[in-house]
Backbone as JSON, one array per atom type, in Angstrom:
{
  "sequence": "XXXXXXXXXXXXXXXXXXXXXXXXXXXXXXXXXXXXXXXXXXXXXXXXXXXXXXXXXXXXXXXXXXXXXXXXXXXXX",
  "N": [[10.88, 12.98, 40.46], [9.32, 16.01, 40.85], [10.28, 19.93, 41.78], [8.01, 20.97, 43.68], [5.57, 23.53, 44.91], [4.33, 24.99, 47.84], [2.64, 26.5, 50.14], [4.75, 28.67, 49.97], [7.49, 28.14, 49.52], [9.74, 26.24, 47.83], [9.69, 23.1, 47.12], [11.2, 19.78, 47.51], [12.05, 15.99, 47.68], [14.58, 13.96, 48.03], [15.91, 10.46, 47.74], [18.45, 8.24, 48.44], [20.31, 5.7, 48.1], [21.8, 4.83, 50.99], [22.63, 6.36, 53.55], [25.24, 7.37, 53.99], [26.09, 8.39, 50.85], [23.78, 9.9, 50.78], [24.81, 11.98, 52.57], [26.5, 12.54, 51.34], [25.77, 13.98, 49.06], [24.66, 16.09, 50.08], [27.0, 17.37, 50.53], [27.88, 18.1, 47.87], [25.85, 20.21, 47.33], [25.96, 21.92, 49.54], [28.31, 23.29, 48.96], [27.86, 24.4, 46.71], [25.81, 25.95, 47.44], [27.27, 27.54, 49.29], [28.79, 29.25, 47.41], [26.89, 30.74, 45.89], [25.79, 32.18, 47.63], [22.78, 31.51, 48.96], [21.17, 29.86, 51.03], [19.72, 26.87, 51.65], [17.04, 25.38, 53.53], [16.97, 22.39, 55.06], [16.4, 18.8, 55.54], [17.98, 15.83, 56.57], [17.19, 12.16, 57.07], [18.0, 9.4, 57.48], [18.29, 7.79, 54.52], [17.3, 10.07, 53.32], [17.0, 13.18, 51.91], [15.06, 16.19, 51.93], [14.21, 19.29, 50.85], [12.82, 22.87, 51.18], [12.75, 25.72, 50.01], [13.16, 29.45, 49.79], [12.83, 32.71, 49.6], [14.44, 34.09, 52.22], [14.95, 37.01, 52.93], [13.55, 38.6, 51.09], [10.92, 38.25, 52.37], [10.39, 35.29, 52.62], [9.65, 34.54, 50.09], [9.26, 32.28, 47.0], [11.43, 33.13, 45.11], [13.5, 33.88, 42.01], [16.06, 32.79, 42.61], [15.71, 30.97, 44.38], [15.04, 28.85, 42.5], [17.44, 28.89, 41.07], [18.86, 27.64, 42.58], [17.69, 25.63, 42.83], [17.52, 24.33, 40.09], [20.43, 23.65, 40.2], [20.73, 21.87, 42.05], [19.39, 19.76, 41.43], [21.19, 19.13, 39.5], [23.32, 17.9, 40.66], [22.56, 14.95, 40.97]],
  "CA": [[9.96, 13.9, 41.14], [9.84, 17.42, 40.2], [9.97, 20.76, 42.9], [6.32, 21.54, 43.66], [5.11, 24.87, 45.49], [3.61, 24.75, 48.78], [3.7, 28.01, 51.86], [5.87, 30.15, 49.79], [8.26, 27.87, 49.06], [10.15, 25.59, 46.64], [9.96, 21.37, 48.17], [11.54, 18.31, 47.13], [12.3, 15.07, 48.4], [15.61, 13.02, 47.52], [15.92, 9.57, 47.76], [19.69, 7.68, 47.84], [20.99, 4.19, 48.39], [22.14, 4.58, 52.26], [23.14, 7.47, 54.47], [26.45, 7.75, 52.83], [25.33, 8.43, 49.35], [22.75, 10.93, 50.89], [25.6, 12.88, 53.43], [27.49, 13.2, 49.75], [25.39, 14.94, 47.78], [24.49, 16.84, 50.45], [28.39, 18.6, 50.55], [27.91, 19.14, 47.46], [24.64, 20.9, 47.78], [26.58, 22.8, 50.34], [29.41, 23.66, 48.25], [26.93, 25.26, 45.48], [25.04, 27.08, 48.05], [27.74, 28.36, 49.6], [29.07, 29.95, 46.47], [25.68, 31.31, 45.29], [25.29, 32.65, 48.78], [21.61, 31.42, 49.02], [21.52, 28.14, 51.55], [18.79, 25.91, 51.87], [16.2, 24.71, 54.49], [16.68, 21.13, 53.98], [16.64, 17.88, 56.78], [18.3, 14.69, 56.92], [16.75, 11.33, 57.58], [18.79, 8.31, 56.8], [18.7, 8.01, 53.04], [16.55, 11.1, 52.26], [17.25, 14.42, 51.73], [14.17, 17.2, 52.19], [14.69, 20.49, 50.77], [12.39, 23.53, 51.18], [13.69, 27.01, 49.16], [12.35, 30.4, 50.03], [14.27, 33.38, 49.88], [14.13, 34.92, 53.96], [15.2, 38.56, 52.72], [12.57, 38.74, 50.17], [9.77, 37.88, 52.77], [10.3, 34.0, 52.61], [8.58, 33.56, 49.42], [9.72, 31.9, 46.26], [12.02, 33.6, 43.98], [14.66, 33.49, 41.13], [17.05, 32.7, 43.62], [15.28, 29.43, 44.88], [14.68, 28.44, 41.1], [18.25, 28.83, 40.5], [19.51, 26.85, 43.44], [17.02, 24.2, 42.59], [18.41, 23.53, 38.91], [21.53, 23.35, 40.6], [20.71, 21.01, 42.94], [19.09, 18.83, 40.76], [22.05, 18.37, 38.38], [24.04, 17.49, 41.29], [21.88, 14.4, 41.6]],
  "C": [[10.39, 15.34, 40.85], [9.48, 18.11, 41.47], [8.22, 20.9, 42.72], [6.23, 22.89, 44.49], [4.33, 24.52, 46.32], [4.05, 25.79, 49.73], [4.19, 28.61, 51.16], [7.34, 29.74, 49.58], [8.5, 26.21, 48.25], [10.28, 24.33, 47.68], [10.35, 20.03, 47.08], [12.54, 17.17, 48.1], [13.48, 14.25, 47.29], [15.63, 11.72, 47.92], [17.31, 8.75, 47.19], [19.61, 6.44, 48.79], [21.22, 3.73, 49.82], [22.59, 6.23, 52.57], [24.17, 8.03, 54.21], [26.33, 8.67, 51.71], [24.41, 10.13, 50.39], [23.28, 12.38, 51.84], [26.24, 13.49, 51.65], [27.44, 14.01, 49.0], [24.66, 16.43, 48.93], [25.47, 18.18, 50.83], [28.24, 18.92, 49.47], [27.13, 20.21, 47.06], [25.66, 22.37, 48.54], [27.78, 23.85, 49.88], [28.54, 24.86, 47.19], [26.36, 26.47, 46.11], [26.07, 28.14, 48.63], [28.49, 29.54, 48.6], [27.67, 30.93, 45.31], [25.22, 32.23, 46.65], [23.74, 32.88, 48.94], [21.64, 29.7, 49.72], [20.34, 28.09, 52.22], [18.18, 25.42, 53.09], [16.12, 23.47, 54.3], [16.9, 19.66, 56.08], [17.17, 16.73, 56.07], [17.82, 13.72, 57.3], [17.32, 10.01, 56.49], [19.27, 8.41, 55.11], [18.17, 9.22, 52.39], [16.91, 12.73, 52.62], [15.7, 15.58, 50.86], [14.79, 18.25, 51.78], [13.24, 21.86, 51.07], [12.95, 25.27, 51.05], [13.03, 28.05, 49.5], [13.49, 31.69, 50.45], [13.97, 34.65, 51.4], [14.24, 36.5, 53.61], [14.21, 39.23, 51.5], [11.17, 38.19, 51.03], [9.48, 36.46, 53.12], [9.29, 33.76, 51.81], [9.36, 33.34, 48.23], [10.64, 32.98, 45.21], [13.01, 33.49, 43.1], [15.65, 32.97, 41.97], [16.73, 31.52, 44.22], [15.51, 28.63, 43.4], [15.91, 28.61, 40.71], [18.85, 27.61, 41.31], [18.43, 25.56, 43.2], [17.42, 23.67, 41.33], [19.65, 23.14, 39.4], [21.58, 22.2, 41.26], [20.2, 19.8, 42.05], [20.24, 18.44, 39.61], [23.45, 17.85, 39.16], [23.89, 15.92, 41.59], [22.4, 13.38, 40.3]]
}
């Protein structure tokens, strides 16, 4: 599944094995963001991992800065 555009910001849906698996990739999600200092709108529900990107200091609408943290995130995967 690829990010799509919806509201003003960047959305994708993850899909892992069990709750485990889906806490995992979510540190290192966390790890990335926190070193890019740009962190994510994202929820939790058992195996899936929700993201929604939008940069708040730019208005909350899409920019280089979502689109970077989303390649990132996706090669974490």
């Amino acid at each position: 599944m690829k990010w799509t555009t919806e509201n003003n910001k960047l959305k994708k849906v993850f899909t892992f094995k069990d709750f485990t698996e889906a806490f995992g990739f979510m540190t290192k999600v966390a790890i990335v963001a926190e070193k890019m200092n740009h962190h994510p709108t994202w929820t939790n529900t058992w195996n899936q991992v929700t993201f929604e990107l939008s940069t708040h200091d730019a208005g909350n609408i899409v920019t280089e800065k979502d689109r970077k943290l989303a390649e990132e995130i996706d090669k974490l995967v």
